[in-house]
C-alpha positions in Angstrom: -14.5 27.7 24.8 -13.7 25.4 22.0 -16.2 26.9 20.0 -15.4 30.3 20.3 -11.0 29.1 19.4 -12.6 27.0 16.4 -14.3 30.6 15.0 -11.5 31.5 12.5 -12.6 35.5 12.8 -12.0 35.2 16.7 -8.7 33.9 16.0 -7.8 36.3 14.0 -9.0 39.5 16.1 -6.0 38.0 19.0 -3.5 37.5 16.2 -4.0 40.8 14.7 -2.5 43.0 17.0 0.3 41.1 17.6 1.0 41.1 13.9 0.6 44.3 13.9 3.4 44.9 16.1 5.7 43.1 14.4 5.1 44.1 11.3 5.7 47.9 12.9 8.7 47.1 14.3 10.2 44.0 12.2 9.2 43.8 8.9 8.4 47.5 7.8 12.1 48.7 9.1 13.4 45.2 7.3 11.7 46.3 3.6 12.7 50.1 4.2 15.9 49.1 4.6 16.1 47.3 1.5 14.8 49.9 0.2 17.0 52.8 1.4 19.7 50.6 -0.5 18.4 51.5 -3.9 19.0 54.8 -3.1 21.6 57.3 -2.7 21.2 59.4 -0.2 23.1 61.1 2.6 19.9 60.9 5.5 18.8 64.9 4.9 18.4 65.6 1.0 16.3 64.1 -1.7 16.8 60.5 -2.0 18.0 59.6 -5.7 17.2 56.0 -6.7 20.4 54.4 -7.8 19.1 50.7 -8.4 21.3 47.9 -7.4 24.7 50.1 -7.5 24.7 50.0 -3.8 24.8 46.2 -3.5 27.0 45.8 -6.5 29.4 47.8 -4.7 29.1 46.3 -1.6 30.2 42.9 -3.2 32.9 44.3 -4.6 33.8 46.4 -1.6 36.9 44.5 0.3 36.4 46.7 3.8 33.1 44.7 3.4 34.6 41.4 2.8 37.4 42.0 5.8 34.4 43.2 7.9 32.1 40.1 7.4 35.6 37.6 7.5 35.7 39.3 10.9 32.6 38.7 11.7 32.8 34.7 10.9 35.7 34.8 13.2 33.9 35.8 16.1 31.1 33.2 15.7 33.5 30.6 15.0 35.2 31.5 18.2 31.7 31.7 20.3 30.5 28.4 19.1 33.9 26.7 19.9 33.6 28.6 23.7 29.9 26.9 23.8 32.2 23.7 24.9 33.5 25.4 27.8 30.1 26.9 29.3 28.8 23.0 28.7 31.7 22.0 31.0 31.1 24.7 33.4 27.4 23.5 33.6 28.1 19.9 34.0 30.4 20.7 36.8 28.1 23.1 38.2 25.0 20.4 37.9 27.2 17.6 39.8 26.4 18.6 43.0 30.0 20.1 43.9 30.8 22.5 46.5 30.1 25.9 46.4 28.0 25.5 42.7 25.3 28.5 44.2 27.6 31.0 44.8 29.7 29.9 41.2 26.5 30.2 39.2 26.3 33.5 41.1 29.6 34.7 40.0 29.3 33.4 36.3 25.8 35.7 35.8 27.4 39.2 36.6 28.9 39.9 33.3 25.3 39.9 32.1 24.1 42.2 34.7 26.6 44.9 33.2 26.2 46.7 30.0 28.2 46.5 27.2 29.3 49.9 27.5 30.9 49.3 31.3 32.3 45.7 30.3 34.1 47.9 27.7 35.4 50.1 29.5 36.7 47.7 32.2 38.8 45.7 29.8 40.1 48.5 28.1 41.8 48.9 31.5 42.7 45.5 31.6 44.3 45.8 28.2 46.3 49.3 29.3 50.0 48.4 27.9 51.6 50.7 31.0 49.4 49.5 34.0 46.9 47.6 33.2 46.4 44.2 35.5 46.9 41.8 32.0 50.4 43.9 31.7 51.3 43.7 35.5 50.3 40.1 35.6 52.6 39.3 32.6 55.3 41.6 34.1 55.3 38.9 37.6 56.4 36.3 34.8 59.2 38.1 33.5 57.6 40.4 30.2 59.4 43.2 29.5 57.4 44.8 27.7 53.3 44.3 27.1 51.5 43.6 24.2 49.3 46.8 22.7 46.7 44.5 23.0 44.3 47.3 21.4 46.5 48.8 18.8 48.7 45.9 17.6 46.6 45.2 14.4 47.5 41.4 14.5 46.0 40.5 17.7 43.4 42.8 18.8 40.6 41.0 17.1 41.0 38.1 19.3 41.4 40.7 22.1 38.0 41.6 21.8 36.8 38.2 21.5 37.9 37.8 25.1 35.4 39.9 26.8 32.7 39.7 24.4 33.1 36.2 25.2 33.1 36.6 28.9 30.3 38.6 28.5 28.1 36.1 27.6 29.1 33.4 29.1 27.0 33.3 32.0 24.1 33.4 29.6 24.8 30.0 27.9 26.3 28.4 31.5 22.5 29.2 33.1 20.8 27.3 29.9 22.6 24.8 30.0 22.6 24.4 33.5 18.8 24.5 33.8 18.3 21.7 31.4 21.1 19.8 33.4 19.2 20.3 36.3 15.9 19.0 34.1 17.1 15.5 33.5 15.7 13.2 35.9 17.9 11.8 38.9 16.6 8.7 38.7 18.5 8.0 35.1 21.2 9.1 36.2 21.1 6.8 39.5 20.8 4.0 37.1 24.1 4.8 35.6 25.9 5.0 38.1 24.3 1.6 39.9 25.6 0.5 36.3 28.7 1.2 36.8 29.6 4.1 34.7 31.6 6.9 35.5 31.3 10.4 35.8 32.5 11.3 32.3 30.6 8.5 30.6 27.6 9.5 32.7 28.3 12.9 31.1 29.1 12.0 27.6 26.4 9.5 27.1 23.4 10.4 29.3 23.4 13.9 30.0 25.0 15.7 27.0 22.3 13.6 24.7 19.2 14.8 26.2 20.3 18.2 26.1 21.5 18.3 22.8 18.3 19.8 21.4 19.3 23.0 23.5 22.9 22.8 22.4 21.5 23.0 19.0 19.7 25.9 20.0 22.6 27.5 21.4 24.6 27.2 18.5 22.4 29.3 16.7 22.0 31.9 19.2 26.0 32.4 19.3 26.3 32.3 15.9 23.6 35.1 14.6 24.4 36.8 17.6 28.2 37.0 16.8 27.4 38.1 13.3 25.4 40.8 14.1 27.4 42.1 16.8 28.5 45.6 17.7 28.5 47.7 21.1 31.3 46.6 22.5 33.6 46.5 19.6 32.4 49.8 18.6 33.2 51.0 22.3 36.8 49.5 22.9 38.3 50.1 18.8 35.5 51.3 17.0 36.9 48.9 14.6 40.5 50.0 14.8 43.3 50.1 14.1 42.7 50.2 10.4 39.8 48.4 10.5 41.3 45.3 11.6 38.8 45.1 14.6 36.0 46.1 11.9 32.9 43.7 11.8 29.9 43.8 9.7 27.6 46.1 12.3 30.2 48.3 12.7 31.4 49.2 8.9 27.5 49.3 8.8 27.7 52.2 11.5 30.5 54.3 10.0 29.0 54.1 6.5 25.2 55.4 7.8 26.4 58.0 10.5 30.0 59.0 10.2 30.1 59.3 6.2 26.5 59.9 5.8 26.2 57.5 3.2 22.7 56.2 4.5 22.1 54.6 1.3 25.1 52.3 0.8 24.7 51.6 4.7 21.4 50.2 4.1 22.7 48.0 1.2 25.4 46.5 3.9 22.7 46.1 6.9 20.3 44.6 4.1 23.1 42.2 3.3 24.0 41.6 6.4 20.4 40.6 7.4 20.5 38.2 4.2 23.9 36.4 5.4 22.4 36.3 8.8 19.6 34.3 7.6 21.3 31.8 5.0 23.7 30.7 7.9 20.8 30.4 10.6 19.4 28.6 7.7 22.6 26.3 6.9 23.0 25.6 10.8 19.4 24.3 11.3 19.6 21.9 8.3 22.8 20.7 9.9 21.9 20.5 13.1 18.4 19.1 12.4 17.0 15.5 13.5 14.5 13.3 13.2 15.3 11.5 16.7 14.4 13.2 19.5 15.1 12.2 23.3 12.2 11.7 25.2 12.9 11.4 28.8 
């Protein structure tokens, strides 16, 4: 066997088709998309090559600008919420009562689709009798928030659920490395003498960090290239003030039919996705791991 995996050839005959499908479905659409940027063209007629207008324009463009500021927001706001799930795990993971049928409750956001989460809060946002409004209405508001059409607060209304959505997600990672760490350490500590937060602070949360790292970067790419449920509750509205980078994409390529300069923003927006990923790996790198 150690022959046959030293043969380079033989490697490369069980790499191949694997590279093949990614290359199919990665890095082809990546370089056509680039491409289609160069162009100007509406997705039916000739394509007429255009150079770099398209980028220029996007970098000028501040809809873009608004759109990707937006965008920031939202993966500003997931990383911060990663602190909450990390609290929900560590309670979950310290034996309380009831932590099954909690973990239970926290995964069925992810067993719905974006387009049903979507529709449910957009009747939990209904100003007239939505359950937000009725709720607030118990407490003595008058009248409720348009919590979908008031342009200066339905960006973080839309953070909500997204953020919801998700969380069971991040709560089950971080609860199954929790539940990784062995008991014995954490025995130790408490024969010690240390409490339940310093057990927490200074035991558990460092030999987990490499998967808080990791989770960091999957809420933040994952916030900038986000879409479906915006798109579904605002469709970036009103006046774009719910508009992030996937959706101004969208509109461009499908309701304008300007496939070209659409390409240009996803092509950019791929290039933004990968500098920050970038930026948050330097960051968050170290030379010390844990080893338990």
């Amino acid at each position: 066997m150690s022959k046959v995996m030293s043969n380079k050839w033989i490697i490369a005959i069980y790499v191949l088709p694997a590279l093949l499908l990614i290359s199919i479905l990665i890095f082809i659409p990546l370089l056509l998309t680039g491409y289609y940027g160069l162009m100007d063209w509406d997705g039916v007629s000739a394509m007429e090559f255009i150079g770099l207008e398209n980028y220029i324009t996007a970098i000028q463009d501040s809809l873009f600008w608004d759109s990707a500021w937006h965008s920031v927001l939202l993966a500003l706001f997931s990383a911060l919420s990663l602190a909450i799930y990390l609290t929900i795990a560590l309670i979950l993971a310290s034996k309380i009562k009831g932590a099954n049928l909690l973990r239970k409750i926290y995964l069925i956001p992810m067993l719905l689709s974006s387009v049903a989460i979507a529709q449910l809060w957009i009747k939990v946002y209904n100003p007239s009798n939505g359950i937000l409004s009725t709720v607030l209405g118990w407490f003595g508001a008058e009248k409720a928030p348009l919590w979908l059409s008031d342009t200066s607060i339905v960006l973080y209304a839309i953070f909500i659920p997204i953020l919801w959505q998700y969380a069971g997600f991040y709560i089950l990672i971080y609860y199954a490395a929790l539940k990784n760490i062995p008991e014995s350490l954490i025995e130790a500590a408490k024969i010690d003498g240390a409490t339940p937060l310093q057990i927490a602070l200074k035991i558990k949360l460092p030999l987990i960090m490499g998967v808080v790292k990791v989770t960091i970067v999957l809420a933040i790419v994952g916030s900038l290239k986000y879409f479906d449920l915006i798109y579904v509750m605002t469709g970036g509205g009103p006046n774009g003030a719910s508009e992030v980078m996937a959706s101004y994409m969208y509109k461009l390529a499908f309701s304008t039919s300007n496939f070209g300069y659409g390409s240009a923003i996803g092509f950019l927006l791929l290039i933004i996705t990968l500098i920050v990923t970038l930026v948050i790996n330097k960051l968050t790198a170290s030379k010390d791991e844990i080893q338990y």
